[in-house]
N, C-alpha and C positions, 0 to 999 in steps of 0.2 A: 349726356349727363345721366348718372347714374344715383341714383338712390335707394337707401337701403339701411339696415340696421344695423348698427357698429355690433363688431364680434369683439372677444378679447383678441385677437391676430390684429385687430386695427386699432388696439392703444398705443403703440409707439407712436404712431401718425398722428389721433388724437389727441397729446399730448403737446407734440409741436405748435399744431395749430390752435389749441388753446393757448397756449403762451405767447404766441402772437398775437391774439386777440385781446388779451388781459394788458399785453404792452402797448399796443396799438391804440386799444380803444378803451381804456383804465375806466370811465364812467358809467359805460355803459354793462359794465358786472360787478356784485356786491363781493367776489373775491379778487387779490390781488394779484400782481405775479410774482410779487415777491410770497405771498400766504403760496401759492403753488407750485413754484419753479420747482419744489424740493420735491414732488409728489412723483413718483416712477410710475412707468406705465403698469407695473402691478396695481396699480392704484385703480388704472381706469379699468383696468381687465377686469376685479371686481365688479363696479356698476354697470358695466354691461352683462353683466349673467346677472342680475338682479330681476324681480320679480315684477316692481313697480314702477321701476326705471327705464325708458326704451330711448335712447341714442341715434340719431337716424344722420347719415354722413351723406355727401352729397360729394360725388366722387365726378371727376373728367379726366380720361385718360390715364385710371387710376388712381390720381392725385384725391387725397379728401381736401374740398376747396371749401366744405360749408357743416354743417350742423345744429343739431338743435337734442334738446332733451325735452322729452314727456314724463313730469313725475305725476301718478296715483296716487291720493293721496292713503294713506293705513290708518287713519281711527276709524272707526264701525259709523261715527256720525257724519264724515267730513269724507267717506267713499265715493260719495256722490261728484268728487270734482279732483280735475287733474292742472298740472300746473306746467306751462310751458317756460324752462327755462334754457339759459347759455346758447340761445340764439345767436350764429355767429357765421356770416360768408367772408372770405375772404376778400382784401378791396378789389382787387385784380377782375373779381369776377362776378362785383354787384349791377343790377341793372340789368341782369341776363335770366332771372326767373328762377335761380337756385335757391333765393329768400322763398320765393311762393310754392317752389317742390317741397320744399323740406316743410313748410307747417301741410300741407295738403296730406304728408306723409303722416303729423305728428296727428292730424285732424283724422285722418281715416284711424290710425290706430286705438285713439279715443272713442272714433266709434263701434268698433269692432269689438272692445272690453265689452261693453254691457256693463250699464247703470251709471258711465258718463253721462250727468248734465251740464256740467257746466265747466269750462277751463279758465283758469286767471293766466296771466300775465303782467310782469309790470317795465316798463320800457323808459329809458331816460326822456324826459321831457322835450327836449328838444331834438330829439331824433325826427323829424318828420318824414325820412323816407320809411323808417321801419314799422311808424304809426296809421301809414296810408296805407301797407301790404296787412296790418293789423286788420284793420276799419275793413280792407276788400275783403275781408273774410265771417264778416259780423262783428266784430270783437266793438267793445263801445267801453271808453273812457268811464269809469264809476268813483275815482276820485285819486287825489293829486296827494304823494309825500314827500314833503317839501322838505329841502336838505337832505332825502333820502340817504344818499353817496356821498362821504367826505373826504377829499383829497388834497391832502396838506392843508392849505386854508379857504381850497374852492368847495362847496357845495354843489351840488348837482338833485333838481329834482326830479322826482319817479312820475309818470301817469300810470294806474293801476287799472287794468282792462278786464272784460269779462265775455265770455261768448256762450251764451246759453244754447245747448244743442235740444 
């Protein structure tokens, strides 16, 4: 397995395997795949040249099977923390440690900015396998939004995490 920082060369891939995951697993991201199917991979080539954005693919055999983003955030008061979002392995190849390369990636690169303290996350409530790799890493539950995610007439709630570095 290979990991590493999505380039604009790896948004077409990008793009697939987002739409899998958005269709796959609809609760567990606050966009849809209907909101994105329409988004060309110019779209992603953007955020990845991006300054505060870093995209990290988790690549076997070439193949991108997994990902994750690390946003910084930009107001002058709120620099101090980054936010790990679109956490996403494909099912094919969970259980095999590409969940825990890819925040180890997102974790070093937070530490490497300078004046990272703290990263959030927030994780469907009842994911318990993504909450235990969370927890292995410090990350600790700091409170629950309930009905966070609404789909068609199911609710889904968020736990809201934080890992103080």
């Amino acid at each position: 397995m290979n990991i590493r920082r999505l380039q604009p060369s790896d948004a077409e891939e990008y793009r697939k395997l987002r739409l899998i995951a958005l269709q796959m697993h609809p609760s567990a991201f606050a966009s849809s795949y209907e909101e994105e199917k329409g988004n060309s991979a110019d779209f992603y080539k953007m955020r990845f040249q991006s300054e505060e954005s870093f995209t990290f693919g988790a690549f076997e055999e070439e193949k991108l099977v997994g990902s994750v983003t690390l946003l910084q955030e930009t107001k002058r008061k709120l620099k101090h923390r980054a936010l790990i979002v679109a956490m996403y392995v494909s099912d094919e190849c969970r259980r095999r440690g590409v969940g825990k390369a890819l925040i180890v990636a997102a974790l070093e690169k937070a530490n490497g900015m300078g004046g990272i303290e703290q990263i959030y996350l927030a994780v469907e409530s009842t994911n318990e396998p993504a909450k235990k790799l969370y927890r292995s890493f410090g990350f600790e539950v700091f409170g629950k939004d309930k009905r966070a995610i609404k789909i068609e007439d199911t609710y889904f709630d968020e736990d809201h995490m934080v890992l103080y570095l």
